[in-house]
N, CA, C and O of each residue as an XYZ file, in Angstrom:
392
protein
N      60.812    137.498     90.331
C      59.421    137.774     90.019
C      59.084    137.037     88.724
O      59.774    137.064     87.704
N      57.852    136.326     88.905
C      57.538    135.727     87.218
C      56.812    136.191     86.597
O      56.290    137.225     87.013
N      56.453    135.689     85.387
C      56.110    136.438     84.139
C      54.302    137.177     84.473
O      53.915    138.267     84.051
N      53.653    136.398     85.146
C      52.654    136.623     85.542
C      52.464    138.169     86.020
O      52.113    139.225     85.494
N      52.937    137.676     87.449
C      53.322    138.845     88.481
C      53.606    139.788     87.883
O      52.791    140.704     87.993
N      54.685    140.025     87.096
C      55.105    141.155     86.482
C      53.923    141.833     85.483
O      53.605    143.017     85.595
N      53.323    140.936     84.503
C      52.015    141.467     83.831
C      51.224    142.026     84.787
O      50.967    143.219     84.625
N      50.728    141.428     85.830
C      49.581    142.082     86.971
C      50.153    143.396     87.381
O      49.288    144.201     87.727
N      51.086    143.723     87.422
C      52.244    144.977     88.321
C      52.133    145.579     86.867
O      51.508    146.634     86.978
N      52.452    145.369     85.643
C      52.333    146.238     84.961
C      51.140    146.841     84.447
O      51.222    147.897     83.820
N      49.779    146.147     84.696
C      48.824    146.663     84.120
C      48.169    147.548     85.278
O      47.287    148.336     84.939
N      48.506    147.479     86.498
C      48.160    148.542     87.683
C      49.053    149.587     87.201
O      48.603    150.695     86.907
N      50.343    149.291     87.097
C      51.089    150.651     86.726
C      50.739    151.291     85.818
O      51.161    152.444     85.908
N      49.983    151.055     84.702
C      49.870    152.081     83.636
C      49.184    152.824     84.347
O      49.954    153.766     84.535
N      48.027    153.111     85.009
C      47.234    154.300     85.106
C      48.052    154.953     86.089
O      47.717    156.134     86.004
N      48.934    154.852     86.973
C      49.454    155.498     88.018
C      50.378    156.614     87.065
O      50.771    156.480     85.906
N      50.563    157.785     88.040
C      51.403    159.034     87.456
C      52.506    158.764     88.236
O      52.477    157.779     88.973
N      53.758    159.687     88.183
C      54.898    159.150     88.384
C      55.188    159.854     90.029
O      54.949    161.046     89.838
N      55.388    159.773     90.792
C      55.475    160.177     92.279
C      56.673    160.694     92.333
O      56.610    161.867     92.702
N      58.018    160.242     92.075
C      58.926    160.954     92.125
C      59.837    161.457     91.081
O      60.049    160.579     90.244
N      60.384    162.445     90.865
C      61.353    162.568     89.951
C      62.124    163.219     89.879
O      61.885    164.353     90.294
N      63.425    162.962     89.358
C      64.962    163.092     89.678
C      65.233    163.464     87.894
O      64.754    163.068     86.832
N      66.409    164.569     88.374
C      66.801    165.448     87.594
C      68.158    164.827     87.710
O      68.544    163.855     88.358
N      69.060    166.028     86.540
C      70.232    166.122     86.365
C      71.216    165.937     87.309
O      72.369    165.506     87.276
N      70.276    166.489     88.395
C      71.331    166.305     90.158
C      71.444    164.869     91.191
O      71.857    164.633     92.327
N      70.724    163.974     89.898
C      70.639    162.520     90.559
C      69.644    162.566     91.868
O      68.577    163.164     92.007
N      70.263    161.846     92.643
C      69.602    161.089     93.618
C      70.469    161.604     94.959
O      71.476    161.077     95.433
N      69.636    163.010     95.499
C      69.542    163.534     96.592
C      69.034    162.899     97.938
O      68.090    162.110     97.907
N      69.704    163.264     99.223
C      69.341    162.692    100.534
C      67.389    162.807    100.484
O      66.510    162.072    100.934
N      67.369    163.960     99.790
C      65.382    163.837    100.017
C      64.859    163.181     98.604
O      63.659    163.080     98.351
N      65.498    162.915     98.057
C      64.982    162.215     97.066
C      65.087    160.502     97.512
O      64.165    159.758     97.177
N      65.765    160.195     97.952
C      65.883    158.645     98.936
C      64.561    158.763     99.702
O      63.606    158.059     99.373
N      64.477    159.677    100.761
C      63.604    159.800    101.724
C      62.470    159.735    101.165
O      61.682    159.173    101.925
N      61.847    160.133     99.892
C      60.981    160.263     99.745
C      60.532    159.466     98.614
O      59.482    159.807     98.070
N      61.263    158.307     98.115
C      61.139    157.327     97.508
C      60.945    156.212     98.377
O      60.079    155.409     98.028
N      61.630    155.969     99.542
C      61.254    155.243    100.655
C      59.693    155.337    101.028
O      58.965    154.345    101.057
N      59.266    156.647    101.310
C      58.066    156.562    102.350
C      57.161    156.400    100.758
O      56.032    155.961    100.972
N      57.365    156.594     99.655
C      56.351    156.320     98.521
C      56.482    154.749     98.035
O      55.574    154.151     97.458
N      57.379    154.352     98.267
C      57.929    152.483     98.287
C      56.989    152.183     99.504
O      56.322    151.185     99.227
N      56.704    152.639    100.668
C      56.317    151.880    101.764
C      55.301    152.039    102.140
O      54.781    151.361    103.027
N      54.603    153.289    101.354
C      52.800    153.455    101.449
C      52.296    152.581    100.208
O      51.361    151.780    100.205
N      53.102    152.914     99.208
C      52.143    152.786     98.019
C      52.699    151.025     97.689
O      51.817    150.210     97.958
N      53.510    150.649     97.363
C      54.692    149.762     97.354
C      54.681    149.665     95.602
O      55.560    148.930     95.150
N      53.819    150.302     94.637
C      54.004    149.978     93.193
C      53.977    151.684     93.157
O      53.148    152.393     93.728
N      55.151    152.147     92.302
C      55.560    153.493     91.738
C      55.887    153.385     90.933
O      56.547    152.418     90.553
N      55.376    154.928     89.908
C      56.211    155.388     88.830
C      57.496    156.349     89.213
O      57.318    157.249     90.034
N      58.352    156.217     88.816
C      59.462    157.147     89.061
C      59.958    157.610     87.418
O      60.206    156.890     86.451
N      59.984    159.187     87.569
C      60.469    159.650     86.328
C      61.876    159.887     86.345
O      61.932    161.040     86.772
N      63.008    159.519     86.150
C      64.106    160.158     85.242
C      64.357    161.079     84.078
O      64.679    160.654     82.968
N      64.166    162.633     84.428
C      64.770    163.665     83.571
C      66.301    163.653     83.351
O      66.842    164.721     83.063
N      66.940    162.678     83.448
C      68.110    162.348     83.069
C      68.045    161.970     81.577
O      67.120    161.221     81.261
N      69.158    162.506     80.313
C      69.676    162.855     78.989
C      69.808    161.463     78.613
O      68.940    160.782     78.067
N      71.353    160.982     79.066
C      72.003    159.822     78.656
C      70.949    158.046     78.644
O      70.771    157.673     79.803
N      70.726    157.693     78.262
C      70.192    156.765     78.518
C      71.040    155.517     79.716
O      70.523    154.784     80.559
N      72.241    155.666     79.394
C      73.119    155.120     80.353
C      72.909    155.375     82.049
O      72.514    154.671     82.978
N      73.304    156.504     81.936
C      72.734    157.336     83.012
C      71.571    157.264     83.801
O      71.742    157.484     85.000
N      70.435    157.010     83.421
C      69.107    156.702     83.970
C      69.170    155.028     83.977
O      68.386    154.569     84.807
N      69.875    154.079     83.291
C      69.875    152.417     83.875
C      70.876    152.682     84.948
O      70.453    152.324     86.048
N      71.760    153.064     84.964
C      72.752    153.449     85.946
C      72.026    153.616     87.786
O      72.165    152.909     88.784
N      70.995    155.333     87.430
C      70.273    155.544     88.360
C      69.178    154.298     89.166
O      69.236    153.754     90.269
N      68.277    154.199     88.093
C      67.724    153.104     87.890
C      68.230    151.560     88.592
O      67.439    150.753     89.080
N      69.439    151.408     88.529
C      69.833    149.943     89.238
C      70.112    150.944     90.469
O      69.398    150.536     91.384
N      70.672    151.822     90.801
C      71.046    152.130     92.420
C      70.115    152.247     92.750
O      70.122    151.686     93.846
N      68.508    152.887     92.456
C      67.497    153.009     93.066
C      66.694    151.689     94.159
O      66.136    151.540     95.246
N      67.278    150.726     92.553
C      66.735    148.802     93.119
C      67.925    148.913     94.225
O      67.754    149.757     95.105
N      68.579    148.488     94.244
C      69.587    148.252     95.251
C      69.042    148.752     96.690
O      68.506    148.124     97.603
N      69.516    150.669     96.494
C      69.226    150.610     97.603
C      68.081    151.033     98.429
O      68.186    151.617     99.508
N      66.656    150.599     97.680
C      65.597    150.026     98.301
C      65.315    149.061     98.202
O      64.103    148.991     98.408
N      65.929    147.692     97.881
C      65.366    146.918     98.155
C      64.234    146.416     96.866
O      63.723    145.298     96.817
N      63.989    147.569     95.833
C      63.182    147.409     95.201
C      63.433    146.194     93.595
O      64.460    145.643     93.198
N      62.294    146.172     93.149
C      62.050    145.612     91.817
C      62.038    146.273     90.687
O      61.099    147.067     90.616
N      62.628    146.246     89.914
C      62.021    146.911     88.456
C      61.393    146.376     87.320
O      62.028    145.893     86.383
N      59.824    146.463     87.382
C      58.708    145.949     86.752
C      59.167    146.067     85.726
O      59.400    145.057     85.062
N      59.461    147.352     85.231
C      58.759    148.353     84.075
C      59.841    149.427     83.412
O      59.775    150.561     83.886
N      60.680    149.235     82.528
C      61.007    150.794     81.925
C      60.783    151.140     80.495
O      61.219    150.426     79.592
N      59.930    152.512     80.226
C      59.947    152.487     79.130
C      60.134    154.250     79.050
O      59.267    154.971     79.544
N      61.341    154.817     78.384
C      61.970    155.692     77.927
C      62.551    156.432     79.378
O      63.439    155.796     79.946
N      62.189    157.507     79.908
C      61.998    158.025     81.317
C      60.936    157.737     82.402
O      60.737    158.701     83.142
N      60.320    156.800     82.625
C      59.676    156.524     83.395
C      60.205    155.011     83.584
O      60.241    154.182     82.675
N      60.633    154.779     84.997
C      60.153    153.298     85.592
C      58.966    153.025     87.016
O      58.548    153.653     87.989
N      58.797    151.724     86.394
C      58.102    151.126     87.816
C      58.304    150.484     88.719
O      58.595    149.292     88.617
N      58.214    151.033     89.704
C      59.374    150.083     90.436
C      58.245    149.443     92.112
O      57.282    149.923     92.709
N      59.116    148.135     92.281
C      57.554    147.537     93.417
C      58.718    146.814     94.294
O      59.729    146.115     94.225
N      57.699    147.601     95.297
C      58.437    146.878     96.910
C      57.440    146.370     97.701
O      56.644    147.201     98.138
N      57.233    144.926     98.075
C      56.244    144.759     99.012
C      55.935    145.456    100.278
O      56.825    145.201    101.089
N      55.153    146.127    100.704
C      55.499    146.896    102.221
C      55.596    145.442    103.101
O      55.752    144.273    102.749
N      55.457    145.978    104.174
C      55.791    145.157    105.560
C      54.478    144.956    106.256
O      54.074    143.996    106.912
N      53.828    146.267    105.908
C      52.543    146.248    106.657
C      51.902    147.240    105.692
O      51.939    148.450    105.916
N      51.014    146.450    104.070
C      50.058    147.743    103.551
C      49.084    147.965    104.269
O      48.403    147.248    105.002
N      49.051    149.692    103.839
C      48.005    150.088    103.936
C      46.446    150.161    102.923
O      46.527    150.287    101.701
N      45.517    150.094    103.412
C      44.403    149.691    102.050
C      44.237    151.106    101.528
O      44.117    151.410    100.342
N      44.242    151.619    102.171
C      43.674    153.471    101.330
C      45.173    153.736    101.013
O      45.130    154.829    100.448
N      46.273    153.408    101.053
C      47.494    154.394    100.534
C      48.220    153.196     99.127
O      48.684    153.827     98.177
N      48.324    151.379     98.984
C      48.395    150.761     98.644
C      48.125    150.378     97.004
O      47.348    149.464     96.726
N      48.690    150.998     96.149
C      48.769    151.036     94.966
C      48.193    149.291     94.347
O      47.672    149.351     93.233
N      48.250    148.094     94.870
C      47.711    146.644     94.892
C      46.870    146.403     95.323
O      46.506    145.313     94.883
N      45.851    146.995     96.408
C      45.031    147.013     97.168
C      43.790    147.759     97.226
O      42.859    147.579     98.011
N      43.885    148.605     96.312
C      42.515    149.701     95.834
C      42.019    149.332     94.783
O      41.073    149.951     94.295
């Protein structure tokens, strides 16, 4: 992603609130599931980490990219942004597109 792109993705992300968020117990079978279907409606998310360690949340944070497939725009303290192109957006659900 270049420097551009990434500015445009970050200035949509500021106003967005964070859609999912993961605790102390990491990254649960419904916490996948439901980072998926918010990756594939919306394709630009905030995701919060209530995780302590700072290690710990880059840790989370890279498995999240991995295994969706995703990008990471954006981190700043417990919150990242993270962007997956869908396959097929939608205009009313499409976080790029409204």
């Amino acid at each position: 992603m270049d420097t551009a792109k990434r500015k445009q993705l970050r200035a949509i992300g500021h106003k967005l609130k964070p859609v999912v968020m993961i605790a102390e117990r990491g990254v649960t079978e419904g916490v996948d599931a439901e980072l998926e279907r918010a990756l594939e409606d919306h394709e630009l998310i905030k995701v919060k980490l209530a995780i302590l360690e700072p290690e710990d949340r880059k840790l989370v944070t890279r498995h999240l990219c991995e295994t969706h497939k995703a990008e990471l725009v954006q981190s700043i303290g417990k919150v990242v942004l993270l962007y997956r192109a869908a396959k097929k957006p939608n205009p009313r659900l499409s976080n790029l597109l409204r």
